[in-house]
PASEBA-1860 file (N, C-alpha, C; in nm, 3 decimals):
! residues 224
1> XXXXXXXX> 0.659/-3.205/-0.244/0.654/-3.059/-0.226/0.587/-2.990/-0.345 ~ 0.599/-3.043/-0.469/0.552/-2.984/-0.603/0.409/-3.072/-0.633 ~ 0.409/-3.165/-0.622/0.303/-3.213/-0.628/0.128/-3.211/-0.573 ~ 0.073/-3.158/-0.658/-0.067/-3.076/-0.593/-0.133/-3.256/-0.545 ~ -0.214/-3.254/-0.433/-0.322/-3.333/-0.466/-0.481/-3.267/-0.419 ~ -0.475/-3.157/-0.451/-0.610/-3.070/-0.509/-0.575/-3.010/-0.613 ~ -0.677/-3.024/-0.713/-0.670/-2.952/-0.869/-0.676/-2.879/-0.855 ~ -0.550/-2.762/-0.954/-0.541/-2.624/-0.959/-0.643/-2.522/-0.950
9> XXXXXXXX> -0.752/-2.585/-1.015/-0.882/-2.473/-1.057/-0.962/-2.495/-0.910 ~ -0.959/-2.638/-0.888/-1.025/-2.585/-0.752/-1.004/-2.535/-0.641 ~ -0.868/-2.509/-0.650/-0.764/-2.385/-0.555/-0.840/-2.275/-0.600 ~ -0.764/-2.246/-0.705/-0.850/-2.119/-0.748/-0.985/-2.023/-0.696 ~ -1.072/-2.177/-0.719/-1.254/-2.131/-0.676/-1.237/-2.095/-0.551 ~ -1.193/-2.213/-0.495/-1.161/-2.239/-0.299/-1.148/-2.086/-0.283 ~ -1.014/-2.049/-0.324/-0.933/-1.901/-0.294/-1.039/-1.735/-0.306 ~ -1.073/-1.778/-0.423/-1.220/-1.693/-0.471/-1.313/-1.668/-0.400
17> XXXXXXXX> -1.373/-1.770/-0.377/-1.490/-1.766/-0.269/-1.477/-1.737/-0.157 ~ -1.391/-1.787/-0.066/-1.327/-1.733/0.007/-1.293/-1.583/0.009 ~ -1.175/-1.526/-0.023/-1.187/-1.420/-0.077/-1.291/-1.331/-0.075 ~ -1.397/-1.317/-0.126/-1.526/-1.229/-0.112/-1.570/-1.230/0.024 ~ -1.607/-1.425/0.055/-1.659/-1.426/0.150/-1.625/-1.319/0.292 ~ -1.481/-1.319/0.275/-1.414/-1.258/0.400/-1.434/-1.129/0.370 ~ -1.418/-1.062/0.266/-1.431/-0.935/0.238/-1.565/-0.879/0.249 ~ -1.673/-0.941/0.218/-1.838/-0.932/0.267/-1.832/-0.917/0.412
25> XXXXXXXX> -1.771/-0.971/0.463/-1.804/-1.020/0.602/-1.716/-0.918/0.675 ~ -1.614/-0.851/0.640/-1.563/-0.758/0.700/-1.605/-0.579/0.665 ~ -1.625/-0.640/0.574/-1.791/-0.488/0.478/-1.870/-0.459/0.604 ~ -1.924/-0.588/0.643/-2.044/-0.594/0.732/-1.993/-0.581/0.886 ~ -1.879/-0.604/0.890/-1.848/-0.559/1.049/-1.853/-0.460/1.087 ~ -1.819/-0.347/0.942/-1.793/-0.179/0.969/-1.636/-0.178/0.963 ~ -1.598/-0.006/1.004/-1.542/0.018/0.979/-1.468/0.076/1.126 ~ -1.335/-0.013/1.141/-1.286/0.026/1.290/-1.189/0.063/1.299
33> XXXXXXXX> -1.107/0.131/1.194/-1.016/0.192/1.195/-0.999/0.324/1.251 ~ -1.094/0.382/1.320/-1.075/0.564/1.348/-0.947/0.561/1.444 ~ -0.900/0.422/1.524/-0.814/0.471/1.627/-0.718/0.381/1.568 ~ -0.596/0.308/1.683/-0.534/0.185/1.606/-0.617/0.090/1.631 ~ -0.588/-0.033/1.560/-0.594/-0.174/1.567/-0.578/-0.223/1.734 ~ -0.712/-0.283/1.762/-0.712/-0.311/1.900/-0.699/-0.472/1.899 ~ -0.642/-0.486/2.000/-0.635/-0.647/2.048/-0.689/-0.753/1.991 ~ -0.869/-0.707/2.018/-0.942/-0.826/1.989/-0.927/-0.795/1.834
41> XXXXXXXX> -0.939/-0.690/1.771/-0.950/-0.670/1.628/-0.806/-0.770/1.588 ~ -0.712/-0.753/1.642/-0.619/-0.846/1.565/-0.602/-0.977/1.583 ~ -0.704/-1.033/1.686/-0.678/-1.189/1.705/-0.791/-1.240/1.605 ~ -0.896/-1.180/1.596/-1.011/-1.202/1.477/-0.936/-1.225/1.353 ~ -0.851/-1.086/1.330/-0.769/-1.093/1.182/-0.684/-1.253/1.169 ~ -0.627/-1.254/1.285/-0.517/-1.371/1.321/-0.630/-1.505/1.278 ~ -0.733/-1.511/1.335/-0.807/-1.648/1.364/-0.949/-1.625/1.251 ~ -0.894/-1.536/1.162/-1.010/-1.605/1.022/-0.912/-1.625/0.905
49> XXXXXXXX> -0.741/-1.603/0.917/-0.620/-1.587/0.842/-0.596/-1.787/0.853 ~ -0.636/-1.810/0.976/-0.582/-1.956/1.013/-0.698/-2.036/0.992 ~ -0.792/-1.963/0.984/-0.942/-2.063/0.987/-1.003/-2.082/0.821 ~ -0.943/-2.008/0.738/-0.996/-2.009/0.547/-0.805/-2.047/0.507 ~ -0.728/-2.122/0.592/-0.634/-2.156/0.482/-0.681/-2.285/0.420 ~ -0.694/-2.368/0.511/-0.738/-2.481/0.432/-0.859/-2.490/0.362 ~ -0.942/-2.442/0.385/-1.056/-2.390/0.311/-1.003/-2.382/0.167 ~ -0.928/-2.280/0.163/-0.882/-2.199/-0.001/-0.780/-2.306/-0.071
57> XXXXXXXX> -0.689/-2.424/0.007/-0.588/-2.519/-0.066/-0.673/-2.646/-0.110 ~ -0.761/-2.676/0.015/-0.857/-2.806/0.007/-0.752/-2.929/0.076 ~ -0.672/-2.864/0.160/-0.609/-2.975/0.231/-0.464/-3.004/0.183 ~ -0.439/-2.931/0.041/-0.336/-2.930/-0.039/-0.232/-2.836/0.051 ~ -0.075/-2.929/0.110/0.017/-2.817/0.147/0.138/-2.821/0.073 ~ 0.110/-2.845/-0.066/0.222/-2.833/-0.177/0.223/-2.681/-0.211 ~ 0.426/-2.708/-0.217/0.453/-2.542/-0.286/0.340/-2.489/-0.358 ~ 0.353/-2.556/-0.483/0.308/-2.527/-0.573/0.102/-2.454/-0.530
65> XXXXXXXX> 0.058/-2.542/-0.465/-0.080/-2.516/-0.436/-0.090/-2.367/-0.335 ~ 0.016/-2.326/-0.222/0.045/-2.225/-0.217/0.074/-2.110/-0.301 ~ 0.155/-2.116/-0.404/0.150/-2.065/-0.480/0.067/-1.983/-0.568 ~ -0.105/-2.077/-0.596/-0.167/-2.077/-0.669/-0.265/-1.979/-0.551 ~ -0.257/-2.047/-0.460/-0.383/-1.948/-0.398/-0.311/-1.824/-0.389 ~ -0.203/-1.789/-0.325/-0.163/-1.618/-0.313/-0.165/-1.588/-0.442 ~ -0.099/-1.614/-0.604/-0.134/-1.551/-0.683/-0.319/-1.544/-0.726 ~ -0.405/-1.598/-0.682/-0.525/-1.592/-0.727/-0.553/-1.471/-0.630
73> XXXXXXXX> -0.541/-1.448/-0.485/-0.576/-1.345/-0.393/-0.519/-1.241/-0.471 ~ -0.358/-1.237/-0.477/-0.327/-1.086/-0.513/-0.448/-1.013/-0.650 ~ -0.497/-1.155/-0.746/-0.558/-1.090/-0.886/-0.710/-1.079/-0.893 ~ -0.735/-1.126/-0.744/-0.873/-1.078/-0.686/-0.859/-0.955/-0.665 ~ -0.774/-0.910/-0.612/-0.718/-0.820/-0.542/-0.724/-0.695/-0.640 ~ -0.643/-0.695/-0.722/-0.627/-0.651/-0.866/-0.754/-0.602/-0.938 ~ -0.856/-0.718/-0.954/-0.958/-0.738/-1.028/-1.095/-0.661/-0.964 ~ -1.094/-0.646/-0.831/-1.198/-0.608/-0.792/-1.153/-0.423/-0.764
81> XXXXXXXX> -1.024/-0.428/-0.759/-1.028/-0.272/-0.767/-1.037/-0.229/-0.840 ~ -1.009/-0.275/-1.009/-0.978/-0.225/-1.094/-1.108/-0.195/-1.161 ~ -1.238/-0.292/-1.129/-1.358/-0.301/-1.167/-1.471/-0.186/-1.051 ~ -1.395/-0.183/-0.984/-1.474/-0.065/-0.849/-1.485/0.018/-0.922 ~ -1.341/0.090/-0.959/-1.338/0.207/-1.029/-1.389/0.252/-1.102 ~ -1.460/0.195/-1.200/-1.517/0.158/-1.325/-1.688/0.139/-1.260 ~ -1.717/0.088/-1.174/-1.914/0.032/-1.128/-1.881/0.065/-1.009 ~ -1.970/0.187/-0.987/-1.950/0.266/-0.884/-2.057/0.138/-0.761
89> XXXXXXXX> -2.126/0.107/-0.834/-2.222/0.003/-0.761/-2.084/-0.137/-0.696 ~ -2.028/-0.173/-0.767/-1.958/-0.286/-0.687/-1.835/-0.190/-0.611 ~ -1.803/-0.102/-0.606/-1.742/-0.028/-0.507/-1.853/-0.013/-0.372 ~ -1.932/0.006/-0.386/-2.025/0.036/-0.286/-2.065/-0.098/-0.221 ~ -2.044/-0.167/-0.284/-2.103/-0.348/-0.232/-1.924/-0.379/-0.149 ~ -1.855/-0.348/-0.159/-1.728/-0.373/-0.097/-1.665/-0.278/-0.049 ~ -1.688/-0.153/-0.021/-1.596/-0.077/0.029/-1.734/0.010/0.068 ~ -1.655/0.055/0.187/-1.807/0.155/0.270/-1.785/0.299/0.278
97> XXXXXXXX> -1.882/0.365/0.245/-1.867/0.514/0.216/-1.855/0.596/0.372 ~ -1.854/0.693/0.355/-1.785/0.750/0.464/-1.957/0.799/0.575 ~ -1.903/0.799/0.718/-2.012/0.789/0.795/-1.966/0.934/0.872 ~ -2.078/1.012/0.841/-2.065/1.151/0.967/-2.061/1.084/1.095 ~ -1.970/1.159/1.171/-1.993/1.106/1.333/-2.050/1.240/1.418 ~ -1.978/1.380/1.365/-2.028/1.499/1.461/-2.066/1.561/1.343 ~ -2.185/1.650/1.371/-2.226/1.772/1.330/-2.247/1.896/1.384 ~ -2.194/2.021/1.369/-2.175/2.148/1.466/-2.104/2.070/1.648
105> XXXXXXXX> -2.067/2.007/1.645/-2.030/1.972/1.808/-2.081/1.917/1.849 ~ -2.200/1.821/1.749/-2.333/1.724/1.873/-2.246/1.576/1.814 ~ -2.265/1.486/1.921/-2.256/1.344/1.831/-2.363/1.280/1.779 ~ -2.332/1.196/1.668/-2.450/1.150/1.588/-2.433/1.000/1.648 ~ -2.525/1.002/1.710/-2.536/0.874/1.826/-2.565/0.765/1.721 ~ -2.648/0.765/1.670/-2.721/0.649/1.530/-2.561/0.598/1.503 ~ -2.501/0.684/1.423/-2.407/0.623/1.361/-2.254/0.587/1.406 ~ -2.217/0.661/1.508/-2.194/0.610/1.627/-2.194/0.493/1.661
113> XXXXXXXX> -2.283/0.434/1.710/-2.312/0.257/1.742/-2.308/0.160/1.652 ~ -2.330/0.267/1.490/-2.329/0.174/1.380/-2.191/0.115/1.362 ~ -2.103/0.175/1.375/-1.958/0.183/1.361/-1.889/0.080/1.483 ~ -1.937/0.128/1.595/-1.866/0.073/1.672/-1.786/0.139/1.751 ~ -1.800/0.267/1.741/-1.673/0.366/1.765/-1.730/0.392/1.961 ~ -1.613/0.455/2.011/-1.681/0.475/2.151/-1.586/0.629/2.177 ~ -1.674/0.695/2.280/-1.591/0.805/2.299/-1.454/0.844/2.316 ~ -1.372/0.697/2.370/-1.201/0.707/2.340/-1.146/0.723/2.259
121> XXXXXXXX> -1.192/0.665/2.148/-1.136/0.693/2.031/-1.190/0.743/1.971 ~ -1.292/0.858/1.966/-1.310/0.961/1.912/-1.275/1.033/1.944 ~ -1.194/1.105/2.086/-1.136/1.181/2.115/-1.006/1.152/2.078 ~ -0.933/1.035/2.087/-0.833/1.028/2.084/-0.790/1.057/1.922 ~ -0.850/1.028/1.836/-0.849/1.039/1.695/-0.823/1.238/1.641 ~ -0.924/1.232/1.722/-0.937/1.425/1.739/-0.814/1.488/1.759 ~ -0.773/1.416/1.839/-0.618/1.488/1.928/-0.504/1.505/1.879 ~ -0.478/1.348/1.770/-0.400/1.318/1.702/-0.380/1.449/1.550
129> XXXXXXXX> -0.495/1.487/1.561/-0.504/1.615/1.429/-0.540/1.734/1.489 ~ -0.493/1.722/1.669/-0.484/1.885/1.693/-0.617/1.925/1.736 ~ -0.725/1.887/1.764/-0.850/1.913/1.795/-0.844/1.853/1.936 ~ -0.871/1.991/2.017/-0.866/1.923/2.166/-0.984/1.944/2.240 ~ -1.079/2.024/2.177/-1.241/2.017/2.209/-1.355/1.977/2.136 ~ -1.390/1.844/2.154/-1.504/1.803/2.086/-1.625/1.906/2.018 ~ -1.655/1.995/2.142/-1.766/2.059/2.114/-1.709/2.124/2.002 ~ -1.633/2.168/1.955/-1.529/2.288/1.831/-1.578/2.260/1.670
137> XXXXXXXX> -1.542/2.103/1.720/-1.583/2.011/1.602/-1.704/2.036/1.495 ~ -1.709/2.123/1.391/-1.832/2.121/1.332/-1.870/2.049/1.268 ~ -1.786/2.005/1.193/-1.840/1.824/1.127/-1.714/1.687/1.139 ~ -1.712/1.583/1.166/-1.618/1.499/1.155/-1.658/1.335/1.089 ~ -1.598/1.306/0.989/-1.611/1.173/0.881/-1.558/1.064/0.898 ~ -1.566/0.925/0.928/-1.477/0.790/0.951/-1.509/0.779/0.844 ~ -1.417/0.779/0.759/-1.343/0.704/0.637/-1.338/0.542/0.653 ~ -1.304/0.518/0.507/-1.292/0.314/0.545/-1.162/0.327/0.599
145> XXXXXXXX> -1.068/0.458/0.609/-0.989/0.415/0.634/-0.905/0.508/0.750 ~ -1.004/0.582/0.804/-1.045/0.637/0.945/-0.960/0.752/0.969 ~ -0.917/0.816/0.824/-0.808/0.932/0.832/-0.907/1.032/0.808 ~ -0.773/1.169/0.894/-0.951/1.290/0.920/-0.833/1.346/0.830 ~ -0.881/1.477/0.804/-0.810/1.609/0.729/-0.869/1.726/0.794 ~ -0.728/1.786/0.893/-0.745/1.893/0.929/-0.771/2.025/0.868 ~ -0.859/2.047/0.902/-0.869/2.209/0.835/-0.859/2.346/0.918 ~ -0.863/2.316/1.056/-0.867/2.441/1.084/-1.015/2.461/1.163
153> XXXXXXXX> -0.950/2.557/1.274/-1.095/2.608/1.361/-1.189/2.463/1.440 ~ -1.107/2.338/1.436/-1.152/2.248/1.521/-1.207/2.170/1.357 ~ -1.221/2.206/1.282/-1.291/2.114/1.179/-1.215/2.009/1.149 ~ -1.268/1.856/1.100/-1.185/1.806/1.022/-1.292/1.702/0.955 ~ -1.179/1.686/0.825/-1.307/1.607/0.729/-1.239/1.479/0.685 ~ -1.324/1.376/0.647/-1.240/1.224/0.587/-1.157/1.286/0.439 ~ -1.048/1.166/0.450/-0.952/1.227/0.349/-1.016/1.174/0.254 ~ -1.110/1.113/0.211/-1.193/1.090/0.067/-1.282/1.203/0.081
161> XXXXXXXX> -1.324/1.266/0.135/-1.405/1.413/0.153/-1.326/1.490/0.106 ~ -1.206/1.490/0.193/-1.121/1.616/0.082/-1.054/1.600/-0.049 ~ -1.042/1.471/-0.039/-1.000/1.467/-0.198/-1.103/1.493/-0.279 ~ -1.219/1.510/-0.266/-1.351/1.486/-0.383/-1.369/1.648/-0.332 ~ -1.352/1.673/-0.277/-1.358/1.881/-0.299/-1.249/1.941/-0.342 ~ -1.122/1.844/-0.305/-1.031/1.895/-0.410/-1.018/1.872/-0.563 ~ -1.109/1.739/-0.609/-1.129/1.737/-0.749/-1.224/1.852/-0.774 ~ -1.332/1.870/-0.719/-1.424/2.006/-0.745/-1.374/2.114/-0.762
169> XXXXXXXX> -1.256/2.183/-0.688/-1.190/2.269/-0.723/-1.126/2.278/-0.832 ~ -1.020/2.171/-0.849/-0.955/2.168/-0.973/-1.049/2.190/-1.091 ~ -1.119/2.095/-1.111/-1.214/2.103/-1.206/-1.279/2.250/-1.222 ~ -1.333/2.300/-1.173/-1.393/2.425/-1.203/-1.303/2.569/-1.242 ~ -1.161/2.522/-1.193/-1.047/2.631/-1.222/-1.014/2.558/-1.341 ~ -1.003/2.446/-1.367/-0.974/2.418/-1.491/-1.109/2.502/-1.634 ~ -1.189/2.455/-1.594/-1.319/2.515/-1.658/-1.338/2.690/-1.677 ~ -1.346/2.734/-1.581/-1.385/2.855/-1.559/-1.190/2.987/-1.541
177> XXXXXXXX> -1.156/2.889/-1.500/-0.981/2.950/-1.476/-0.959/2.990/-1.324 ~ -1.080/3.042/-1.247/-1.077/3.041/-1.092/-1.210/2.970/-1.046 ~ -1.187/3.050/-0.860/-1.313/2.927/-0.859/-1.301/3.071/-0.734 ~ -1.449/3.089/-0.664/-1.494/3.188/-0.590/-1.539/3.127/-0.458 ~ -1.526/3.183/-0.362/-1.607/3.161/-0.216/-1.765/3.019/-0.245 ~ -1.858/3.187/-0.269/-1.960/3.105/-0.308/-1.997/3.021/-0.387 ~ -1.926/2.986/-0.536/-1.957/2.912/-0.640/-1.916/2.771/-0.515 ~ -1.792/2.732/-0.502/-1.735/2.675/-0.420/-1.809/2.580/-0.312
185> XXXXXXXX> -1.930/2.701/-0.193/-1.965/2.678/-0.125/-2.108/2.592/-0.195 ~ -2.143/2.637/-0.329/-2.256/2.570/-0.369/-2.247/2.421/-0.440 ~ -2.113/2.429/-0.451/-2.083/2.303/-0.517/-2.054/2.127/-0.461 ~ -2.047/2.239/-0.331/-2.032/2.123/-0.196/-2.149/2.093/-0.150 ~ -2.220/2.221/-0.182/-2.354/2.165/-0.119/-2.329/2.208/0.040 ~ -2.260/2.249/0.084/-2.201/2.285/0.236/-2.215/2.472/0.257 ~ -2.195/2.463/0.393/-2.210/2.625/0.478/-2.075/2.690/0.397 ~ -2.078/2.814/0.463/-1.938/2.886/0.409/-1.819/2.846/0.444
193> XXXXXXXX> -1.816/2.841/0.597/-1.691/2.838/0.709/-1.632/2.712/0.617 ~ -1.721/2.583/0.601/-1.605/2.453/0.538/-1.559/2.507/0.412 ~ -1.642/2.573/0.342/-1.555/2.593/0.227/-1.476/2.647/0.222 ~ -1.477/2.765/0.309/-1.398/2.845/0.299/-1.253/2.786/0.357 ~ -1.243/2.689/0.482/-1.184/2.671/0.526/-1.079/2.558/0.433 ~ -1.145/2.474/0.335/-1.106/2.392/0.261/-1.002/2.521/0.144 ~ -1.048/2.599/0.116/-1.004/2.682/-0.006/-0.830/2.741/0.101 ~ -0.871/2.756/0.173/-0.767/2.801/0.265/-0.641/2.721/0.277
201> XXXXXXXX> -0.687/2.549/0.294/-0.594/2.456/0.289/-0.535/2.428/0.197 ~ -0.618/2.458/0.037/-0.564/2.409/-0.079/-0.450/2.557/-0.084 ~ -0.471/2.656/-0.061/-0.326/2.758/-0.042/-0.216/2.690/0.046 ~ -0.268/2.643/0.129/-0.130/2.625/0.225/-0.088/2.486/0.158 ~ -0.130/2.418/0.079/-0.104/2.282/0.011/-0.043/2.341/-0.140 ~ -0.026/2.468/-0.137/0.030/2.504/-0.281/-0.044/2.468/-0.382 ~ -0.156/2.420/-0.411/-0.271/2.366/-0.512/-0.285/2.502/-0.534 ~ -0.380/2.663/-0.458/-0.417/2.704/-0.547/-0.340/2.886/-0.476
209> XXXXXXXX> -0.414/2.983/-0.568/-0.346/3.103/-0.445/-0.443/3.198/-0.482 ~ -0.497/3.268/-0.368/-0.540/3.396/-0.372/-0.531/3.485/-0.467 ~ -0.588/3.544/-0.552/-0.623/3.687/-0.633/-0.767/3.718/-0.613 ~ -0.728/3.835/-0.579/-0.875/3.914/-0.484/-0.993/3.802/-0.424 ~ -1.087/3.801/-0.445/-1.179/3.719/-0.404/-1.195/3.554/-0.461 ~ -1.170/3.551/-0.540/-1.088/3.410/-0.599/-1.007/3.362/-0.624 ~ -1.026/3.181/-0.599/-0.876/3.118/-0.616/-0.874/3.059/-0.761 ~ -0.692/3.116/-0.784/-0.650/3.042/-0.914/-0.558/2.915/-0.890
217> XXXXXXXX> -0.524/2.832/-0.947/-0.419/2.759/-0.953/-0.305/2.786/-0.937 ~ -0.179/2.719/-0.849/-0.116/2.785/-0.831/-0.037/2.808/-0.965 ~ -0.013/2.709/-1.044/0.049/2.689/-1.160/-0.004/2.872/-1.290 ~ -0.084/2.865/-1.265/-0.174/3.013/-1.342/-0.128/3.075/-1.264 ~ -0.106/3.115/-1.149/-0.092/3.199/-1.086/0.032/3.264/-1.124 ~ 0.119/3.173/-1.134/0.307/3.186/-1.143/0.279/3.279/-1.313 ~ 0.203/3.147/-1.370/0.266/3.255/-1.561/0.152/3.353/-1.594 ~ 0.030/3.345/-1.478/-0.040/3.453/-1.520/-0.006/3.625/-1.474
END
């Protein structure tokens, strides 16, 4: 049971290589999370889970060689996030940035097919955040991890979209002490209605509050 007969290190590599390999290869499938986890998606998961074990032990079914490969996955695991964060380039080689699907109410057919996505579960995704007319939709984002953020008026944006306009906000109230409609709208690079509609949410999220035409923090707000 304790006794390896594959060498530790070449668990290790086995586990490693592996490791990427699968993670490349699921990079490249896209991203199919906008609805749940469908059938075939989980017998794939099931039958590449059963098809790289022996691969990663080398035939080894000692404790111990178990052992070695899950702690090497979890510090892959570890290691490659911790280094994403840091090289925006190997984040981008493993994790996939976010794909427009609608713009003003049209679908973006290109990317669309890129994904994989089909009109069920783009509606159905919609529904789930309260959007019950496609056409309403002025822009909508699949995330890697296929969560929208409602905003209001049929809009909704990937929750890495809103978090990165909610760092923009912060940041510029930190800087400047408020932050305005238009500065806002230029910083996104976006129309009014999203910004505006985003500035709207960060009130109802208690982040920031109304004084006349600009938002302060809510925290300034209280001791100012």
């Amino acid at each position: 049971m304790f006794d390896l007969t594959t060498q530790w290190w070449e668990i290790i590599l086995r586990t490693a290589v592996v490791y990427a390999v699968v993670l490349l290869l699921l990079r490249v499938a896209g991203k199919r999370e906008l609805g749940q986890m469908s059938p075939v998606d989980l017998v794939v998961i099931l039958v590449i889970a059963n098809a790289v074990q022996n691969a990663m032990t080398g035939g080894d079914n000692s404790l111990i060689g178990g052992v070695i490969a899950a702690s090497t996955l979890v510090a892959m695991n570890i290691a490659f996030s911790r280094v994403a964060h840091r090289v925006p380039f190997v984040a981008h080689l493993f994790e996939s940035e976010a794909t427009q699907l609608m713009r003003n109410g049209k679908l973006i057919t290109r990317n669309i097919e890129r994904e994989n996505v089909d009109m069920e579960e783009l509606t159905m995704s919609a529904r789930e955040h309260g959007i019950d007319d496609l056409d309403a939709v002025e822009a909508a984002y699949l995330e890697r991890d296929g969560r929208l953020v409602r905003l209001g008026d049929g809009l909704g944006i990937g929750k890495a979209a809103y978090e990165e306009a909610r760092a923009i906000a912060l940041a510029e109230c930190d800087a400047e002490g408020s932050i305005a409609l238009a500065r806002f709208r230029d910083l996104l690079g976006t129309g009014r209605k999203p910004a505006q509609l985003l500035l709207e949410r960060f009130d109802a999220d208690g982040l920031t509050r109304r004084v006349g035409d600009e938002r302060v923090l809510r925290r300034r707000a209280k001791t100012g």
